[in-house]
C-alpha positions, 0 to 999 in steps of 0.5 A, a space after each residue: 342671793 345670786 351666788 352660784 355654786 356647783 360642788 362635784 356636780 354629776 347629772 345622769 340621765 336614765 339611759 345612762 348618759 352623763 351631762 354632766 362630771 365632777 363639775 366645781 365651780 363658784 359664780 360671785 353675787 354681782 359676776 357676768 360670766 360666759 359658759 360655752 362648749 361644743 353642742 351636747 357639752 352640758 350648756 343647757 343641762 347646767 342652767 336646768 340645774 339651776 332653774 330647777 327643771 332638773 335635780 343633780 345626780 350628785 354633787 350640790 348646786 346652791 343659788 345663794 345661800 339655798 341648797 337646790 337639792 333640798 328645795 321642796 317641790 312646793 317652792 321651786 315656783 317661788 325659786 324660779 321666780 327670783 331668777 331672769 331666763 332669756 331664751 335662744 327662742 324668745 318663746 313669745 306669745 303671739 296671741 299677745 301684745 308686746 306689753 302683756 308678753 312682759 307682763 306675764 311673770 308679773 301677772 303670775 307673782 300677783 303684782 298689783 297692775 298698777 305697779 306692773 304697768 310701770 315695771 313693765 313700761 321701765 323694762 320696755 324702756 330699757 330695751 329701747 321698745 317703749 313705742 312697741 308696746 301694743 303691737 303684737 311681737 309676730 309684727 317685730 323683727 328677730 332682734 326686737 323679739 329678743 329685746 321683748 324677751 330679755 324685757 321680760 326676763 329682767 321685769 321682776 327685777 331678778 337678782 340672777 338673770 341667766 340666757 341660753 344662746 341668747 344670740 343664736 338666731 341673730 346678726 353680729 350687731 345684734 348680738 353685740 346690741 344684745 350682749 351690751 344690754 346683758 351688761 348693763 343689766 350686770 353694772 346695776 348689781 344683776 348676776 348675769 350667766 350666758 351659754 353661748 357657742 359664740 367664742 368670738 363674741 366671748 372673746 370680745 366681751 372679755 369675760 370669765 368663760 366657763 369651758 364644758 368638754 364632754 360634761 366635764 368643766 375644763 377651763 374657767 372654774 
């Protein structure tokens, strides 16, 4: 299912901005990938195309073998569901403990509870916060924050998992820590798409790196 692919992709916005140009690219079911440029480059513009938030101007984008633009709105809930999203701002709920801030895309698609418990207990697990689960995520530090929402981005299970400067807020071996989760998350078969400013972490994780430059993909695809 998480093939991606962009084919002469534009996004203009209604002031007459273009966020993206021409974009061409094919990301392999089962390819980790980086997708990095300036601030303003198109980053965050790419991956709302493929999370449907936002609808291209031209161009196809197509998330395995399901051609975005045609999508009805009535499906683009069970579309988003199929994919993992880690935010630059965990965008946590602090009303909430650690366990049902990771159970709420479970809780959301209907999941018996049982089973939930132990998805989320084995996402937890992976993320080294088994021990944390009934505190409240105001209580963790930054990088556990992070790990809680990486926990919940991968809970379902996603085919595709994609993170928008996962490592914005965070030191250097947290963000090595958080990269090498991304990985292994990749191993086990998960397509995996970070948008990061962070070139001397991409250049360490010797990736296939997308380039944006002005909304126009320069290197990579």
């Amino acid at each position: 299912m998480a093939e991606i692919r962009f084919t002469n992709v534009g996004k203009r916005y209604a002031e007459g901005h273009d966020a993206l140009i021409g974009v061409d690219f094919t990301l392999e079911s089962g390819e980790m990938a980086f997708l990095t440029g300036h601030s303003g480059a198109g980053k965050s513009t790419l991956l709302k195309l493929i999370m449907l938030m936002e609808r291209p101007s031209r161009g196809q984008v197509w998330v395995g073998d399901q051609e975005l633009n045609v999508l009805p709105r009535h499906q683009i809930a069970w579309h988003r569901r199929r994919i993992g999203v880690v935010f630059q701002n965990h965008q946590l709920l602090f009303d909430r403990s650690v366990f049902d801030n990771v159970a709420l895309p479970l809780q959301i698609a209907g999941y018996d509870p049982q089973d939930a418990a132990r998805r989320v207990r084995a996402a937890l697990d992976k993320v080294g916060l088994l021990m944390r689960e009934k505190q409240n995520p105001i209580t963790l530090s930054s990088g556990e924050q992070q790990r809680v929402g990486i926990a919940r981005a991968i809970v379902h299970k996603p085919k595709l998992l994609l993170a928008d400067e996962p490592t914005g807020n965070l030191d250097p071996q947290l963000s090595e820590d958080v990269m090498r989760l991304f990985e292994q998350f990749n191993r086990i078969g998960t397509t995996v798409l970070i948008a990061s400013h962070d070139l001397s972490l991409i250049n360490r994780m010797q990736r296939r790196t997308l380039v944006l430059r002005g909304g126009r993909l320069v290197s990579g695809g």
